[in-house]
C-alpha positions in Angstrom: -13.3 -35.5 91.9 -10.1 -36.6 89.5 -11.2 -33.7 87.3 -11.0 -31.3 89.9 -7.8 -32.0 91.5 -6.2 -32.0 87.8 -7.6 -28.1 87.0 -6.8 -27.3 90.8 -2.8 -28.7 90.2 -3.3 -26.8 86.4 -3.9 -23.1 88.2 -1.7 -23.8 90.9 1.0 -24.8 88.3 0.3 -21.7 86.2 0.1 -19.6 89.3 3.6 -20.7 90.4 5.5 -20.1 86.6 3.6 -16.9 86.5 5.4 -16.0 89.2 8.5 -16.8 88.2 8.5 -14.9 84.9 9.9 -11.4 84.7 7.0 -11.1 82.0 4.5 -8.5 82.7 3.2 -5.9 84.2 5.6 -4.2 87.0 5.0 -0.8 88.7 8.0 1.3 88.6 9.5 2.5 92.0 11.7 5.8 92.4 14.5 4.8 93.9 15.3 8.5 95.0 11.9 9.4 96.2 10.1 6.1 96.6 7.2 7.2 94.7 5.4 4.5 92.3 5.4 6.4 89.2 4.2 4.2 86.5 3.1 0.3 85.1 5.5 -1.1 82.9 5.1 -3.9 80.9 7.9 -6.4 80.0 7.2 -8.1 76.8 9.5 -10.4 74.7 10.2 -10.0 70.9 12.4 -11.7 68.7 13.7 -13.5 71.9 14.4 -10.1 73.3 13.4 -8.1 76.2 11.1 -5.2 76.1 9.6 -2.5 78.2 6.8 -0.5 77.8 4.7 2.3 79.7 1.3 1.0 80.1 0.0 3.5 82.6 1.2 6.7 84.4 0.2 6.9 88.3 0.4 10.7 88.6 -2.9 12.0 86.9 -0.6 15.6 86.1 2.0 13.5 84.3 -0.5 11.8 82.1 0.5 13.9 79.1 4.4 14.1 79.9 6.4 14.1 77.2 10.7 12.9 77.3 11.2 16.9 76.3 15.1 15.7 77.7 15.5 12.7 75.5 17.4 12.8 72.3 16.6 11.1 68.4 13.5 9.7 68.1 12.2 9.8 71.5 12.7 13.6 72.0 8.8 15.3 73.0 6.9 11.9 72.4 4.9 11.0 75.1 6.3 8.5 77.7 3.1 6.8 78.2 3.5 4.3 75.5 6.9 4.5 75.1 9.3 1.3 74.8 11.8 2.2 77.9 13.6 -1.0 78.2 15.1 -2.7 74.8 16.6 -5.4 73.6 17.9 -7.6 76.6 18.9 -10.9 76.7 18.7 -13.8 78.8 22.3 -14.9 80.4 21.7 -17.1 83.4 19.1 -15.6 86.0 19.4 -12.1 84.3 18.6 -10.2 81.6 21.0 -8.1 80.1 22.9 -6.3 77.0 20.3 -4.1 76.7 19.8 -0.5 77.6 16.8 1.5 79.5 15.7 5.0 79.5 15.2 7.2 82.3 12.2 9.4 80.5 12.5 12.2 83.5 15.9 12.7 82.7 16.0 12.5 79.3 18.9 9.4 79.7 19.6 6.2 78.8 21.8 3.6 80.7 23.1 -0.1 79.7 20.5 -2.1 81.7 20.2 -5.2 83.0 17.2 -6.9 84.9 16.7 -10.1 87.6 14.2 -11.2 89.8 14.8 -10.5 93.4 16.3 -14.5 95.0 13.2 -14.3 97.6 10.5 -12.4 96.2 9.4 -13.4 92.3 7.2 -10.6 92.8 10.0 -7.9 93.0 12.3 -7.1 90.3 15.8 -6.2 90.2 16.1 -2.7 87.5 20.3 -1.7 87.2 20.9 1.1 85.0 24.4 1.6 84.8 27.3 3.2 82.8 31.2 1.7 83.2 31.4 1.0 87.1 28.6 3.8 88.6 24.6 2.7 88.5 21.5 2.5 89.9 19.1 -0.1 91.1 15.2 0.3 91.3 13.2 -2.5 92.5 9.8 -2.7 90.7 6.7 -4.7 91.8 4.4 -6.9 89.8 1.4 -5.2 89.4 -2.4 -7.2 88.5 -2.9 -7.6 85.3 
């Protein structure tokens, strides 16, 4: 019985800072169309913040390249590619980093938070000077 109620305690523990992680896998939400485009996963590196195309929802975009993006990135396919880099912790966000908006071909300072009442959402700001734009993305099942 002990032994139960310790695992039980154990996966609800790891259940609950799961949660509370912005590690993972997210699906992306247009915030234009509302269309869930694609799984993301947010990694840390070097104590840095990381995103990276897993999956592509549409079955026609599976093969999309960033024909819009400049440098290294320019006609490589965006399934696989690292859209989110190099963000750091400050406080209850993640920031100082910068993301990439593949359809566009653009790429925006970033920063990242999870949503004050829903650990399962996740705040997305791209932004340059004052003007940006916020997605929310949704954790997605390993």
């Amino acid at each position: 019985m002990k032994k139960t109620l310790i695992t039980l305690v154990l996966i609800t523990l790891t259940f609950s800072l799961n949660a509370q992680t912005i590690l993972g896998n997210w699906k992306t939400v247009d915030d234009e169309t509302g269309e869930t485009k694609s799984i993301v996963k947010i990694y840390e590196e070097n104590g840095k913040i990381y995103g990276k195309v897993v999956k592509v929802l549409n079955k026609d975009r599976q093969n999309a390249v960033c024909d819009k993006c400049e440098g290294a990135k320019k006609d490589k396919l965006i399934l696989g590619m690292v859209i989110i880099e190099g963000l750091k912790k400050k406080n209850n966000e993640y920031k100082g980093g910068t993301i990439l908006d593949p359809q566009k071909g653009k790429e925006y300072d970033c920063k990242i938070w999870l949503d004050e009442d829903d650990s399962n959402k996740l705040n997305v700001r791209g932004y340059i000077s004052f003007l940006y734009r916020t997605q929310n993305w949704y954790r997605a099942e390993e």
